[in-house]
Chimera marker file (.cmm) of the C-alpha trace (Angstrom):
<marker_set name="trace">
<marker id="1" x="0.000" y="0.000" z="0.000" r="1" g="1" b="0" radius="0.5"/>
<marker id="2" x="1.513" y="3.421" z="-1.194" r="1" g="1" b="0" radius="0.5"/>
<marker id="3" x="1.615" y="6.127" z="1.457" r="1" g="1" b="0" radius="0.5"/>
<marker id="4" x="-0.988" y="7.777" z="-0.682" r="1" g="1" b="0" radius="0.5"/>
<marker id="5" x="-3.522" y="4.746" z="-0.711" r="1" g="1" b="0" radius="0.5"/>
<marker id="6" x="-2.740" y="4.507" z="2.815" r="1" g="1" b="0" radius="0.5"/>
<marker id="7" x="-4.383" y="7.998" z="3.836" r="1" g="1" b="0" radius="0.5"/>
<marker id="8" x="-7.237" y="7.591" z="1.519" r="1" g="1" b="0" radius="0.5"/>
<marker id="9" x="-7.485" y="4.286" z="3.788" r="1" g="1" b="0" radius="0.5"/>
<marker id="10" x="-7.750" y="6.597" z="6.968" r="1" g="1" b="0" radius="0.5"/>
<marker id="11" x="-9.648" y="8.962" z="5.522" r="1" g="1" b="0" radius="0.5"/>
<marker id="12" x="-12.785" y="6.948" z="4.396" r="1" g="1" b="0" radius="0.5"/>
<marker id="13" x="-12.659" y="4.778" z="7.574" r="1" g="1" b="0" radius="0.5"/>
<marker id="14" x="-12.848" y="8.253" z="9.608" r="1" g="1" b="0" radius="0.5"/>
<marker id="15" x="-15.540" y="9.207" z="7.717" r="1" g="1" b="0" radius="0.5"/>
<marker id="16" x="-17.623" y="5.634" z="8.202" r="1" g="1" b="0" radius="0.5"/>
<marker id="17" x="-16.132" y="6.705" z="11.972" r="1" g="1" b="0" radius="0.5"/>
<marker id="18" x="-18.340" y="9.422" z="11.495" r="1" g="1" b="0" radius="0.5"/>
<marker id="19" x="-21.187" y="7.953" z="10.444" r="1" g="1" b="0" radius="0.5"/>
<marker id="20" x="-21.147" y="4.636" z="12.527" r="1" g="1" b="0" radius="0.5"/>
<marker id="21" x="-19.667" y="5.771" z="15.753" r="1" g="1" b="0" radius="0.5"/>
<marker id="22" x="-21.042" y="2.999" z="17.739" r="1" g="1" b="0" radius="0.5"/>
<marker id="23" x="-19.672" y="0.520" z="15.113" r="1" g="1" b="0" radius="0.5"/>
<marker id="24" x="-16.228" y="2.027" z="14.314" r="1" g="1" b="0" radius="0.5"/>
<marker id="25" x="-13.146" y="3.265" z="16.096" r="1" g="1" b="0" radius="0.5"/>
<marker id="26" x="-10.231" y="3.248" z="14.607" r="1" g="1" b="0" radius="0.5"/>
<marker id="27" x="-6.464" y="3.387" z="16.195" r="1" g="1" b="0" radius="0.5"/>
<marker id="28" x="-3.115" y="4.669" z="14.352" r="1" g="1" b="0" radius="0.5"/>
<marker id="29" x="-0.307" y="3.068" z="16.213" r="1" g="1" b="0" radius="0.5"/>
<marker id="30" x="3.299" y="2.363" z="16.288" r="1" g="1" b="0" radius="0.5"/>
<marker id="31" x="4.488" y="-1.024" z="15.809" r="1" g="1" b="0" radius="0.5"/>
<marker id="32" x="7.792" y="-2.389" z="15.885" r="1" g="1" b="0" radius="0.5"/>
<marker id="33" x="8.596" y="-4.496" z="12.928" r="1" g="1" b="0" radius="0.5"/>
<marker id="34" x="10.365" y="-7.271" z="14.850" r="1" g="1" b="0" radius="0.5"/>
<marker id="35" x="8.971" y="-7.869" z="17.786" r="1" g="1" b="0" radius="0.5"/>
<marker id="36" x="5.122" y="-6.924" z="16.902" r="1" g="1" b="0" radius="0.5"/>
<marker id="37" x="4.924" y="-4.413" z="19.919" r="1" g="1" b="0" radius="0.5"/>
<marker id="38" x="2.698" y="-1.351" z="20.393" r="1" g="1" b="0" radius="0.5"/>
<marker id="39" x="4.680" y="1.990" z="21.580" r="1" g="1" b="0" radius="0.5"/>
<marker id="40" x="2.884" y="3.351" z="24.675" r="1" g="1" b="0" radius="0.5"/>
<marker id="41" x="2.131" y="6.738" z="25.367" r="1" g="1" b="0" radius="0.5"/>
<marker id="42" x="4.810" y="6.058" z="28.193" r="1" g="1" b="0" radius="0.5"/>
<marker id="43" x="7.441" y="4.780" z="26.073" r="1" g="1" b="0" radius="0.5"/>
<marker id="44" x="7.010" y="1.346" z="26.986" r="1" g="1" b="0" radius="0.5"/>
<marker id="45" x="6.175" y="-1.466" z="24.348" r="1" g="1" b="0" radius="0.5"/>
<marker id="46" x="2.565" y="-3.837" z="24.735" r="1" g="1" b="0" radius="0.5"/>
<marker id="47" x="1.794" y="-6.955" z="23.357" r="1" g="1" b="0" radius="0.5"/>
<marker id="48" x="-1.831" y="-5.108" z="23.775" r="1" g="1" b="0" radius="0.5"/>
<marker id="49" x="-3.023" y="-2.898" z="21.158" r="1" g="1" b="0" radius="0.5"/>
<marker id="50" x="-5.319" y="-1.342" z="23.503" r="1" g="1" b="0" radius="0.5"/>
<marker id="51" x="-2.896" y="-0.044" z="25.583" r="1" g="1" b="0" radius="0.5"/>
<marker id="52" x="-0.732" y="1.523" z="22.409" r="1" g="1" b="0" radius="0.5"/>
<marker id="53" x="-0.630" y="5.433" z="22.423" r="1" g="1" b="0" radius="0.5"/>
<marker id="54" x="-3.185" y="6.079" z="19.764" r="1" g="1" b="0" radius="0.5"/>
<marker id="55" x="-1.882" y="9.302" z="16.951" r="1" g="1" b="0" radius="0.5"/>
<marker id="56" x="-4.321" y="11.679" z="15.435" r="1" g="1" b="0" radius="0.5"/>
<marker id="57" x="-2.230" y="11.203" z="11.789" r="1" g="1" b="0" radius="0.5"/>
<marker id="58" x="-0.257" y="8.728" z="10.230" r="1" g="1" b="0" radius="0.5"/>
<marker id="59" x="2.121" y="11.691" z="9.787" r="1" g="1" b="0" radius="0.5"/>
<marker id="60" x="2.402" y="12.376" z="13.759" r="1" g="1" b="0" radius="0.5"/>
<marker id="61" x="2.833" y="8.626" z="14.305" r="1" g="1" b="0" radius="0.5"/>
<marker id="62" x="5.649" y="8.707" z="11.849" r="1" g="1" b="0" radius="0.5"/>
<marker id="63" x="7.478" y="11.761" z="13.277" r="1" g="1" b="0" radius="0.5"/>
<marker id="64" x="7.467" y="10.107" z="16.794" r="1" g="1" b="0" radius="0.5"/>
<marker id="65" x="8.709" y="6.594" z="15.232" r="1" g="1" b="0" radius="0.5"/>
<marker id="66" x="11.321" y="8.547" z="13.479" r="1" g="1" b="0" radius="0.5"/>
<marker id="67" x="12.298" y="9.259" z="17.172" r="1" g="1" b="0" radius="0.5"/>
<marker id="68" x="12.438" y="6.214" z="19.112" r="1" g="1" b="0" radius="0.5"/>
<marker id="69" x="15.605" y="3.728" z="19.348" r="1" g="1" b="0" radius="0.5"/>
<marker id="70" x="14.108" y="1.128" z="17.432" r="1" g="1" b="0" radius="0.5"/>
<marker id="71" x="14.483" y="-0.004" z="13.640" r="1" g="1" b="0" radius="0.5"/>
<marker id="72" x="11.866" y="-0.583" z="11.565" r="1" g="1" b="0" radius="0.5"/>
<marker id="73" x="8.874" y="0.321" z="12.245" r="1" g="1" b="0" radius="0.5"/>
<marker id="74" x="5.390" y="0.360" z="11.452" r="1" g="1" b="0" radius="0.5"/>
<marker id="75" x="2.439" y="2.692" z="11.398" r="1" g="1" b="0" radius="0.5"/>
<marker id="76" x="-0.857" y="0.456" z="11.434" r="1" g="1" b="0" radius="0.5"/>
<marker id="77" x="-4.381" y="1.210" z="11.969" r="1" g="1" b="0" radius="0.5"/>
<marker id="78" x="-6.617" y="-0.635" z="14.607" r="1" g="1" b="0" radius="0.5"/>
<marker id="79" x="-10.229" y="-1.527" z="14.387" r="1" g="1" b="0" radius="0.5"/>
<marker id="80" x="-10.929" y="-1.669" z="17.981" r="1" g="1" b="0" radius="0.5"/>
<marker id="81" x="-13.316" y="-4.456" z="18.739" r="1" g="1" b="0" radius="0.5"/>
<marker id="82" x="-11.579" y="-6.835" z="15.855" r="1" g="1" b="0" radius="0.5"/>
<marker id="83" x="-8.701" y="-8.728" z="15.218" r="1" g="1" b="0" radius="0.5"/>
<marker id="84" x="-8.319" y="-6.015" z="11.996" r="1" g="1" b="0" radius="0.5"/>
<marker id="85" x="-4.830" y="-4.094" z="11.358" r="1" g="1" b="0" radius="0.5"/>
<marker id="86" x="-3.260" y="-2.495" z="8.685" r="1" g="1" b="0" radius="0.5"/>
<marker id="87" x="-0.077" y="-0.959" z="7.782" r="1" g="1" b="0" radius="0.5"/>
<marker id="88" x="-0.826" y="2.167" z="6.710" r="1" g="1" b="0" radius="0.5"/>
<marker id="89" x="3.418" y="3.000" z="6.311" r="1" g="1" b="0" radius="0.5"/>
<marker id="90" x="6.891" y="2.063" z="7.107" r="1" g="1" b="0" radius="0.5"/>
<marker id="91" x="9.567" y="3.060" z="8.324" r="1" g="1" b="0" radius="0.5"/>
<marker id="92" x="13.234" y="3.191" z="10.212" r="1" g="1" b="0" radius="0.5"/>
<marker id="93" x="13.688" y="4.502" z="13.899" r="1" g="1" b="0" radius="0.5"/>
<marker id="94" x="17.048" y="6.228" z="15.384" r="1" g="1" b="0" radius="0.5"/>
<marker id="95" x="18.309" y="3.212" z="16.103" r="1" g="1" b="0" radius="0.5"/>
<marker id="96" x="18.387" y="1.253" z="12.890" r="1" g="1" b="0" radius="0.5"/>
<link id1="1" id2="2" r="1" g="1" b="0" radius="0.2"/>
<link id1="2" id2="3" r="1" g="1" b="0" radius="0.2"/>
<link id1="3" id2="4" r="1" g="1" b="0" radius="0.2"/>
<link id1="4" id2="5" r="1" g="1" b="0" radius="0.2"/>
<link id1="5" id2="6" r="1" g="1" b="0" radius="0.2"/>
<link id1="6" id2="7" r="1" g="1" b="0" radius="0.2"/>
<link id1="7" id2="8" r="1" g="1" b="0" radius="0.2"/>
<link id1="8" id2="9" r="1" g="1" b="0" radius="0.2"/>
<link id1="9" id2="10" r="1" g="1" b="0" radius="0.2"/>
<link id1="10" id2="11" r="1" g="1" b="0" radius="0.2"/>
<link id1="11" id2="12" r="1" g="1" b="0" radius="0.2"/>
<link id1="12" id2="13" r="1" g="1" b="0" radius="0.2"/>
<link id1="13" id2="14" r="1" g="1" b="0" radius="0.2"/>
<link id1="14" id2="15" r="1" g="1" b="0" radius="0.2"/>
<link id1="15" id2="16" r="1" g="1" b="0" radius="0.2"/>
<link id1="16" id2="17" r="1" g="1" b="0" radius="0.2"/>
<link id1="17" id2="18" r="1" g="1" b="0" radius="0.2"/>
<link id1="18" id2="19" r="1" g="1" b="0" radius="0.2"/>
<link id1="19" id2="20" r="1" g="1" b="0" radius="0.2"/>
<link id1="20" id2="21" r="1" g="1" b="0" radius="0.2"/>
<link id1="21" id2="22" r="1" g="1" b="0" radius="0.2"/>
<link id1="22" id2="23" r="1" g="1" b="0" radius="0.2"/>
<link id1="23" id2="24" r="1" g="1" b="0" radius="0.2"/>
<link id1="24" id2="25" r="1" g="1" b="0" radius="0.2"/>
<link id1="25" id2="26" r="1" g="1" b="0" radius="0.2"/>
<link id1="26" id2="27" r="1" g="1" b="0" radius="0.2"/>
<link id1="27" id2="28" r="1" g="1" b="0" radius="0.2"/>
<link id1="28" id2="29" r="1" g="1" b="0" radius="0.2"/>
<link id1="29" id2="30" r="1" g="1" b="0" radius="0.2"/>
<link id1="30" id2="31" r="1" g="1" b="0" radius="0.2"/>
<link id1="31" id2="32" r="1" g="1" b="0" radius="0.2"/>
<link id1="32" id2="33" r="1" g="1" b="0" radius="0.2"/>
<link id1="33" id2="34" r="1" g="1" b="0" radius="0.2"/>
<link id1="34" id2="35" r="1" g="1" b="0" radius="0.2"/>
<link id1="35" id2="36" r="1" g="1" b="0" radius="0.2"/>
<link id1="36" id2="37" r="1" g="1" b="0" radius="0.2"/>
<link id1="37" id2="38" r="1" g="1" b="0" radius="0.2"/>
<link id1="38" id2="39" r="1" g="1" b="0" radius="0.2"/>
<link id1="39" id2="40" r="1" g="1" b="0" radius="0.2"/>
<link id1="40" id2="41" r="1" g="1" b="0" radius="0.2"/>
<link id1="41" id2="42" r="1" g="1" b="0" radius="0.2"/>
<link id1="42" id2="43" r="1" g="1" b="0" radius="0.2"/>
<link id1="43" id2="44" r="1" g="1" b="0" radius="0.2"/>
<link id1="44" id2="45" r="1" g="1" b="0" radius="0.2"/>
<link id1="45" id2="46" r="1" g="1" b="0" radius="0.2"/>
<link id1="46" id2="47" r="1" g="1" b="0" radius="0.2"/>
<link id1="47" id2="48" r="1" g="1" b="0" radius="0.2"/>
<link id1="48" id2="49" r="1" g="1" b="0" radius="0.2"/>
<link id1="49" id2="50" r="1" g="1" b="0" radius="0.2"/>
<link id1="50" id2="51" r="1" g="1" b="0" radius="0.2"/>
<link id1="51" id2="52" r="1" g="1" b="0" radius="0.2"/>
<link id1="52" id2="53" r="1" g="1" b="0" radius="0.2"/>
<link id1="53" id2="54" r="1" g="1" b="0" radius="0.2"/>
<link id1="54" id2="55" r="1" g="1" b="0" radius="0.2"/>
<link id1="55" id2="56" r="1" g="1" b="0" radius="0.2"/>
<link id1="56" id2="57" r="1" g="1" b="0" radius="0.2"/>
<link id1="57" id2="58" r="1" g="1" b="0" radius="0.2"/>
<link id1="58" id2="59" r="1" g="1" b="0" radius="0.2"/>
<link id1="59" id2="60" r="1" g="1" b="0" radius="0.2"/>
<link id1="60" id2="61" r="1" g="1" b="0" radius="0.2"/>
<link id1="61" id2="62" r="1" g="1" b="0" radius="0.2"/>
<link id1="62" id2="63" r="1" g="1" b="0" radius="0.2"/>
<link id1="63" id2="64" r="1" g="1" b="0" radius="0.2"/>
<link id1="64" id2="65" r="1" g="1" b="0" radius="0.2"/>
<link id1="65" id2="66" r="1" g="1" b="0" radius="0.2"/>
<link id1="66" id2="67" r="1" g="1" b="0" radius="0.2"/>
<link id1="67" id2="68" r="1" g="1" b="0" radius="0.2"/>
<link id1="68" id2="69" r="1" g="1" b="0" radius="0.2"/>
<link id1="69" id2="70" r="1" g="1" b="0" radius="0.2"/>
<link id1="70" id2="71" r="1" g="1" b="0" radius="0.2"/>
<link id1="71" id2="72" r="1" g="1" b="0" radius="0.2"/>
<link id1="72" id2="73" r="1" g="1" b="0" radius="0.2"/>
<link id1="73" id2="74" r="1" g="1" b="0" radius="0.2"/>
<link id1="74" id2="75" r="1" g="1" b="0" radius="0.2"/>
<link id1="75" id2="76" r="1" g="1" b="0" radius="0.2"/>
<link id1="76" id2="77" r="1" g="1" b="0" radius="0.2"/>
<link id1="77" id2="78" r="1" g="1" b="0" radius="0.2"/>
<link id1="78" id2="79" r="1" g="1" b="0" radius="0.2"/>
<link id1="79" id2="80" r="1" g="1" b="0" radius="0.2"/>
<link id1="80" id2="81" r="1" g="1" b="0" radius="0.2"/>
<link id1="81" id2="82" r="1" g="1" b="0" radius="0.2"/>
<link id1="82" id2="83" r="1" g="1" b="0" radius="0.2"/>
<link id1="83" id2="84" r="1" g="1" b="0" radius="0.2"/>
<link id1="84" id2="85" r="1" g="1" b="0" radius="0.2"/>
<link id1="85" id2="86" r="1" g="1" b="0" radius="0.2"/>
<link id1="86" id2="87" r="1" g="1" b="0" radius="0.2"/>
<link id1="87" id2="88" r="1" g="1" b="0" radius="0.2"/>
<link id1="88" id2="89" r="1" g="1" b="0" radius="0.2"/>
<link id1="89" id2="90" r="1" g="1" b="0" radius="0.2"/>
<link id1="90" id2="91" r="1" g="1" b="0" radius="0.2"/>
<link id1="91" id2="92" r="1" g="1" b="0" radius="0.2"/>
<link id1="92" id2="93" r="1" g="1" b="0" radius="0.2"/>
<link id1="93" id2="94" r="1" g="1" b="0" radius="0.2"/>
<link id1="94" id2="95" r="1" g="1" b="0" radius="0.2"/>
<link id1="95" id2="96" r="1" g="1" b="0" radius="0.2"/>
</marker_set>
């Protein structure tokens, strides 16, 4: 998925968000590449998705990746209340 298709992803899931509140809730999150672990809005990695610090834009989940000492990276989105992710981008941390 191109970066492009990627925010045309987010942006018609935000607005069936909209229109299905009750049904749909979407997450952008930080996932390490290796290990499959959701960045915390503590700095800590989760197993949990639920407990992953949840970004406002692919492009503010990016800049923050960008920062951490990890390597790759992704940027996924969450359905909460399924099993459903997607990578929405990619990436390399500080410490690859």
């Amino acid at each position: 998925m191109t970066r492009r298709e990627g925010e045309l992803a987010v942006a018609v899931l935000t607005c069936l968000g909209s229109a299905y509140t009750p049904l749909l809730h979407m997450k952008i999150l930080i996932e390490n590449a290796v290990t499959r672990e959701f960045l915390t809005s503590e700095g800590r990695w989760t197993k949990k998705s639920d407990q992953g610090a949840s970004f406002a834009t692919t492009r503010s989940a990016h800049t923050a990746a960008k920062r951490e000492p990890i390597g790759k990276f992704n940027i996924v989105g969450h359905i909460s209340g399924t099993v459903q992710f997607f990578n929405l981008e990619n990436g390399s941390g500080q410490g690859a």
